[in-house]
matplotlib code that plots the C-alpha trace (Angstrom):
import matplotlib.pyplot as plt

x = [92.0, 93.4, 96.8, 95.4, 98.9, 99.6, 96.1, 96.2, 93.2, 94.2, 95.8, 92.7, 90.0, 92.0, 91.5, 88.1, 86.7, 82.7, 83.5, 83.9, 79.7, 79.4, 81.3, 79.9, 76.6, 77.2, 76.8, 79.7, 82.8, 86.0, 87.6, 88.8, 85.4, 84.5, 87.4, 86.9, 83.3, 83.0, 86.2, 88.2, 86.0, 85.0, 88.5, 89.9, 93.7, 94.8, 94.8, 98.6, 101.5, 103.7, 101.3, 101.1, 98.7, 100.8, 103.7, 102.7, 101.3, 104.5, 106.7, 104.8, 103.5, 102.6, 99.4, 98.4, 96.4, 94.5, 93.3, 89.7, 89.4, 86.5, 87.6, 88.7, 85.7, 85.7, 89.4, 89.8, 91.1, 89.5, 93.0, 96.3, 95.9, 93.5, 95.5, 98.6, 96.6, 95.0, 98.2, 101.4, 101.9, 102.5, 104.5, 107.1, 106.7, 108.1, 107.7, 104.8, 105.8, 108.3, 108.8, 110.0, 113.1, 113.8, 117.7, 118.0, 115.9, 117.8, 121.2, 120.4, 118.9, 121.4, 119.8, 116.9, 118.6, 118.9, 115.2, 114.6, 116.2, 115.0, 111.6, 110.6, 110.2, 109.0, 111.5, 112.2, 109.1, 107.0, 109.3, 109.1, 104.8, 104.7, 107.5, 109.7, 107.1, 105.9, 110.2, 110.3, 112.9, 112.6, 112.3, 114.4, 117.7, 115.9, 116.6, 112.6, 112.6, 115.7, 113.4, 110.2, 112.5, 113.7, 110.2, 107.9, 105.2, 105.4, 104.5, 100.8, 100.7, 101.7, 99.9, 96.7, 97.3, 97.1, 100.7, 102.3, 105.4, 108.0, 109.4, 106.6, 106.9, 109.9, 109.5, 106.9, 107.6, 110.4, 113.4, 112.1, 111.9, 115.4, 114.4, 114.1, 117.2, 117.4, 119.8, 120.4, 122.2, 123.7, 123.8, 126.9, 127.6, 128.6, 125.7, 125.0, 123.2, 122.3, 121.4, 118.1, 116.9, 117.5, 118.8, 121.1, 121.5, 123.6, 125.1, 126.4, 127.3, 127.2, 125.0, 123.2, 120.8, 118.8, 119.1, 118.6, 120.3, 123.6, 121.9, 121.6, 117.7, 116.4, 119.5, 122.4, 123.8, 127.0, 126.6, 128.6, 132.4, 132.7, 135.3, 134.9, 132.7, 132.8, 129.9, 129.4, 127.9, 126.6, 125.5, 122.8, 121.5, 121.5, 124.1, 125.6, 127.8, 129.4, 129.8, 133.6, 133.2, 132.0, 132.1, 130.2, 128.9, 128.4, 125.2, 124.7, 127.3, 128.2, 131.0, 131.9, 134.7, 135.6, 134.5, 136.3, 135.2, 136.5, 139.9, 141.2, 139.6, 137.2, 136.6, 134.1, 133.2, 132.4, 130.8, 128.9, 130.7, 130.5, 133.1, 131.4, 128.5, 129.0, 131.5, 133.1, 132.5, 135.6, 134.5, 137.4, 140.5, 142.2, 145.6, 146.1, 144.1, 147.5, 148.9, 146.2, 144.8, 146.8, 144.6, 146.8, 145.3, 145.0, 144.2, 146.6, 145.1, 141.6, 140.5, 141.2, 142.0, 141.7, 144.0, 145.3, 148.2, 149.0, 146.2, 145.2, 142.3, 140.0, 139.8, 137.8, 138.5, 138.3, 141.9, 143.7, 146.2, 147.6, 146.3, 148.7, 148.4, 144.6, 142.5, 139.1, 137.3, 138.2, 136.4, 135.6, 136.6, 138.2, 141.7, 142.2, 140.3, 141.7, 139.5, 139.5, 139.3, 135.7, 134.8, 131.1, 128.7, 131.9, 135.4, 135.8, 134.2, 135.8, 134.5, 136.1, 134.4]
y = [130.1, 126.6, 125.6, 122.6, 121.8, 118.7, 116.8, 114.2, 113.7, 110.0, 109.3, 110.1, 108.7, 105.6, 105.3, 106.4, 104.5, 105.6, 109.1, 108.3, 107.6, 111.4, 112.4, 110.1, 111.3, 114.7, 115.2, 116.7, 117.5, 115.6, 114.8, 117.8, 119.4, 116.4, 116.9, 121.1, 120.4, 117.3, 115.1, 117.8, 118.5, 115.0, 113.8, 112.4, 112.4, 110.4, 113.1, 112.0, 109.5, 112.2, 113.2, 110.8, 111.7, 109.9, 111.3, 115.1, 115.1, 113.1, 115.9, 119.1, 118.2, 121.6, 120.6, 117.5, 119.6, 121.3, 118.6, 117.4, 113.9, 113.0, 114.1, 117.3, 117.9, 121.6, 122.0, 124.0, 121.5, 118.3, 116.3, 117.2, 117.9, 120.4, 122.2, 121.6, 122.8, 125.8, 126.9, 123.7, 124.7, 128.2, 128.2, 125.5, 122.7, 119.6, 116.7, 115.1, 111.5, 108.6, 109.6, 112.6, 114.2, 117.7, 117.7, 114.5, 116.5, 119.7, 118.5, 116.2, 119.4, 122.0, 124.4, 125.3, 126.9, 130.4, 130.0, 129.1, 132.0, 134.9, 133.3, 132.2, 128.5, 128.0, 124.7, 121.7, 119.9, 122.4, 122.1, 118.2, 118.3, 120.9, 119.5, 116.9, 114.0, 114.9, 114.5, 111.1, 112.7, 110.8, 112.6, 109.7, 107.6, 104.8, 104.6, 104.2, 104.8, 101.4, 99.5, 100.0, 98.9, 95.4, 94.6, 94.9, 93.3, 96.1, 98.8, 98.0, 98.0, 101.6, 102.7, 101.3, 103.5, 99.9, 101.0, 104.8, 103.6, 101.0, 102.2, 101.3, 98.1, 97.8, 98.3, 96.4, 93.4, 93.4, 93.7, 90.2, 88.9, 87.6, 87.7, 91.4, 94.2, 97.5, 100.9, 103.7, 106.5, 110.0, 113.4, 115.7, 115.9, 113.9, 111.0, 108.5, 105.7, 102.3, 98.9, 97.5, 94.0, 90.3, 90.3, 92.3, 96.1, 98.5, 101.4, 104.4, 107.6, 109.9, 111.6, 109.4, 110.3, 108.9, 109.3, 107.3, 105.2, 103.2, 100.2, 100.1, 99.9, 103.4, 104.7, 105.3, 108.4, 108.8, 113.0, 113.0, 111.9, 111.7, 114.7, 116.5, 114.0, 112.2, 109.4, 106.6, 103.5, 100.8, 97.2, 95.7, 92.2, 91.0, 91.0, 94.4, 95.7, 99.1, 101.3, 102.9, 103.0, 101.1, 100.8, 103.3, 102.1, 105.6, 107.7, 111.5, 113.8, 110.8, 108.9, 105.5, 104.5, 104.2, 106.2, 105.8, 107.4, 109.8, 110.9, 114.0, 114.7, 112.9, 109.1, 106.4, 104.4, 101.3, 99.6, 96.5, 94.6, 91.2, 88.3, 85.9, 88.0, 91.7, 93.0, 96.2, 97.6, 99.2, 99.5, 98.9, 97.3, 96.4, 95.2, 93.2, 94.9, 94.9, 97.1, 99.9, 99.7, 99.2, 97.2, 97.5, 97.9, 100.5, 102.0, 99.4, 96.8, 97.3, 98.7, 98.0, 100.9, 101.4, 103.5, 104.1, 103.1, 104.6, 104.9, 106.8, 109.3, 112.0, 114.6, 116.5, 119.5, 116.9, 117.2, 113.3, 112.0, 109.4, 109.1, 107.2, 107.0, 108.5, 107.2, 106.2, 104.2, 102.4, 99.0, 99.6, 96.9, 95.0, 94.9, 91.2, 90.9, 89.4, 90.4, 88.4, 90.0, 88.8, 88.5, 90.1, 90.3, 91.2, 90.7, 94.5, 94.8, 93.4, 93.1, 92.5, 90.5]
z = [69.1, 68.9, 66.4, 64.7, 63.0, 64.9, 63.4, 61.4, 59.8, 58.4, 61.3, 63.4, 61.1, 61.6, 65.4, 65.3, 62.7, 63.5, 62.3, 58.8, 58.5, 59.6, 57.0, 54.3, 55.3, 55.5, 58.6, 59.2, 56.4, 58.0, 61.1, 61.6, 62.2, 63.9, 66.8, 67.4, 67.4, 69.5, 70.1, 71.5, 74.4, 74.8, 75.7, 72.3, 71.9, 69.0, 67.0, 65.3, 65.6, 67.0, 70.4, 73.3, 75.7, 78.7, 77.4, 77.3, 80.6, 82.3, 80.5, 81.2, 85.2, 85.3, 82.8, 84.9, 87.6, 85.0, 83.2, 84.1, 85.9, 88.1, 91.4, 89.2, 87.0, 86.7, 85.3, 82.2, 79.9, 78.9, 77.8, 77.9, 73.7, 74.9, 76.8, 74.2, 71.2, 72.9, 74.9, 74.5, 70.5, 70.5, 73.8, 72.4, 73.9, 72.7, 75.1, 73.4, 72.2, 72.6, 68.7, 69.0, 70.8, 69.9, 71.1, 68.2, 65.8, 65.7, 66.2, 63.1, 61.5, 62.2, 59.3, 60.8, 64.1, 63.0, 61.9, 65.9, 66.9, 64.9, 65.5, 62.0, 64.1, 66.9, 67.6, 65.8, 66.5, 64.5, 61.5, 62.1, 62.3, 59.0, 56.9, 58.2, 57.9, 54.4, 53.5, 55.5, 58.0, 61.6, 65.1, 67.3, 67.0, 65.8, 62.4, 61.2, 57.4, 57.3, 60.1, 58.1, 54.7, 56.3, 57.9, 54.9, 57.2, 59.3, 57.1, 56.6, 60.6, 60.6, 57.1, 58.5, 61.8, 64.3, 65.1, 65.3, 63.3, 63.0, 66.0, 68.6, 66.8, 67.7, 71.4, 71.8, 69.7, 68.0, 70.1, 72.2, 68.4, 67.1, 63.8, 63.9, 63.5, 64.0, 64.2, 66.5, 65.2, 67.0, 65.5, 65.0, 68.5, 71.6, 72.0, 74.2, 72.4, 73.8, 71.9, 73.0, 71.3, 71.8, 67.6, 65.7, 66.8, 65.0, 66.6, 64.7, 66.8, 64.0, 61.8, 59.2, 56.8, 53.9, 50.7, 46.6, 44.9, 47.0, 47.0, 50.7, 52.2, 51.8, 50.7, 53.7, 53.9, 56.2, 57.0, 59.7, 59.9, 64.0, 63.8, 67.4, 68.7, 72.4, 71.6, 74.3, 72.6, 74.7, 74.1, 74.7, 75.6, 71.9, 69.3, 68.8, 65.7, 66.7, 63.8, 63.2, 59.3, 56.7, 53.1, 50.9, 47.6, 46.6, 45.8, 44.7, 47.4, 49.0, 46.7, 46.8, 49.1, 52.8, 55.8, 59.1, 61.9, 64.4, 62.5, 64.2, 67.5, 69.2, 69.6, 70.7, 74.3, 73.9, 76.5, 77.6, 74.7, 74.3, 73.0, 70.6, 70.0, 69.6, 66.7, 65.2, 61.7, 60.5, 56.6, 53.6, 54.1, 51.0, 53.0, 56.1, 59.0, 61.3, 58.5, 58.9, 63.0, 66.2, 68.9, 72.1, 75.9, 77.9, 81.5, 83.0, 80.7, 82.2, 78.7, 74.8, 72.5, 68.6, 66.8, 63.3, 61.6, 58.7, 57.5, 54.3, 55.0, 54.2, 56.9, 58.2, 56.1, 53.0, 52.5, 51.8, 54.6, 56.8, 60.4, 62.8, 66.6, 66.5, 68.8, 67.2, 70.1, 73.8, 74.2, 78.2, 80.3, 76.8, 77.9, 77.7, 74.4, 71.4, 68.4, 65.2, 61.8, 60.6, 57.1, 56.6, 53.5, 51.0, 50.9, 51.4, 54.6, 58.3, 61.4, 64.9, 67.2]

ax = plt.figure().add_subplot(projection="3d")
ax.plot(x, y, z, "-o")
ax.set_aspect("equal")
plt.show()
């Protein structure tokens, strides 16, 4: 008996279009029926944005030998979906898309772990299929939901089904477009996130969610404070902004104010940074930016450290305090750098670059 949680039955009426008439006729009552009946067995795979055919089979190359092809007619599965909906599902696997990465998806989803291990879940990838898309969460560090915002012209693309989402846009097109933007994020613990994109590329190595109602996009929600973390962050060939704080305007558990990143424990590589084109977010700063960060090189001047200097924090814990001498990121071969305070969109928000 097949798990039929993964179907999509928009998704799949949209990329085969000459099974609505079946159903409008009466000849058969949805897609659904359509693919056990017919589709499944007769090689069909785009049965939802979140299973690539290519993808599964490159990940699981146990599966590849089974799979029919015509030198191999008489294997027992038509597709790789065949084999992942009769067998794949229930036996937890999870390579199945460029969308999807199930190390991002739980690390950004710590609360369902204990469901995984007493069994209640099979892995994040069934939470994300079941309940995760219906709540808008996203199963990469592309930050979809803020791409799919700043792109309205996109969104039809992916409603209509022509694209999976913003990100395959974005891969495809939009990172050889200039015009376009778009942000990688990390999870609460050590990443290793890369820019990709002739434009504007954002990299934040913590944990970001989405929320309502700060005025920002879909609604930017800092859940992550860097605290413990070891994130690598590396440029790419457009212009990159490397996220160490920023400014929040404030929305329900998320007040207004400055985050800075990486206080306590734990700070940030930077590499593959550019002069004149890539910069560093460092949020709020209300008095001269000597008073509050030391920028002083390192390593025998090969590289450029960023620490704090008296500066007035929340930690970790949520207790107020002033950080000096911390460490919050090393600019990797930035030694003989000398990084200008930028003004960006408001008078409260800096950038070095």
């Amino acid at each position: 008996m097949g798990n039929y949680a993964i179907f999509d039955e928009k998704y799949y009426l949209s990329q085969y279009p000459w099974v609505k008439p079946a159903i409008d006729t009466g000849v058969i009552k949805s897609g659904q029926e359509h693919f056990e009946k017919y589709g499944q067995a007769g090689g069909l795979t785009k049965v939802s944005r979140y299973f690539d055919e290519a993808t599964y089979l490159a990940g699981n190359p146990d599966i590849a030998a089974l799979v029919r092809t015509p030198n191999n007619p008489n294997a027992p599965f038509a597709t790789g979906l065949d084999h992942f909906i009769q067998y794949g599902y229930e036996e937890g696997r999870t390579r199945v898309s460029p969308e999807y990465n199930e190390a991002f998806y739980i690390a950004n989803n710590r609360q369902l772990q204990p469901f995984i291990q007493n069994g209640t879940l099979k892995n994040g990838y069934q939470h994300f299929i079941q309940f995760g898309i219906k709540d808008g969460q996203f199963g990469t560090s592309f930050l979809e939901p803020e791409y799919l915002g700043k792109n309205p012209d996109i969104r039809p693309l992916v409603e209509s089904g022509a694209l999976k989402t913003g990100r395959e846009h974005y891969f495809n097109f939009g990172k050889s477009d200039p015009s376009r933007s778009a942000t990688f994020i990390g999870s609460s613990g050590n990443d290793t996130i890369a820019g990709a994109g002739v434009g504007n590329t954002e990299l934040i190595g913590t944990e970001v969610g989405l929320g309502t109602g700060n005025g920002f996009g879909e609604g930017r929600v800092y859940e992550g404070d860097g605290s413990n973390e070891f994130d690598t962050l590396t440029g790419g060939s457009g212009r990159d902004k490397f996220v160490l704080g920023d400014l929040i305007e404030g929305s329900k558990g998320n007040p207004a104010g400055t985050k800075i990143f990486y206080i306590g424990p734990g700070f940030a590589t930077i590499r593959n940074f550019t002069k004149g084109e890539d910069s560093i977010l460092l949020g709020d700063n209300l008095s001269p930016f000597s008073d509050q960060f030391l920028i002083l090189p390192i390593n025998n001047n090969r590289d450029l450290a960023i620490q704090t200097n008296g500066l007035f924090v929340s930690r970790p814990d949520g207790s107020p305090g002033i950080s000096s001498f911390d460490t919050i990121a090393v600019i990797e071969g930035g030694g003989n750098l000398n990084l200008n305070v930028l003004p960006e969109s408001t008078v409260f928000r800096f950038l070095l670059g």
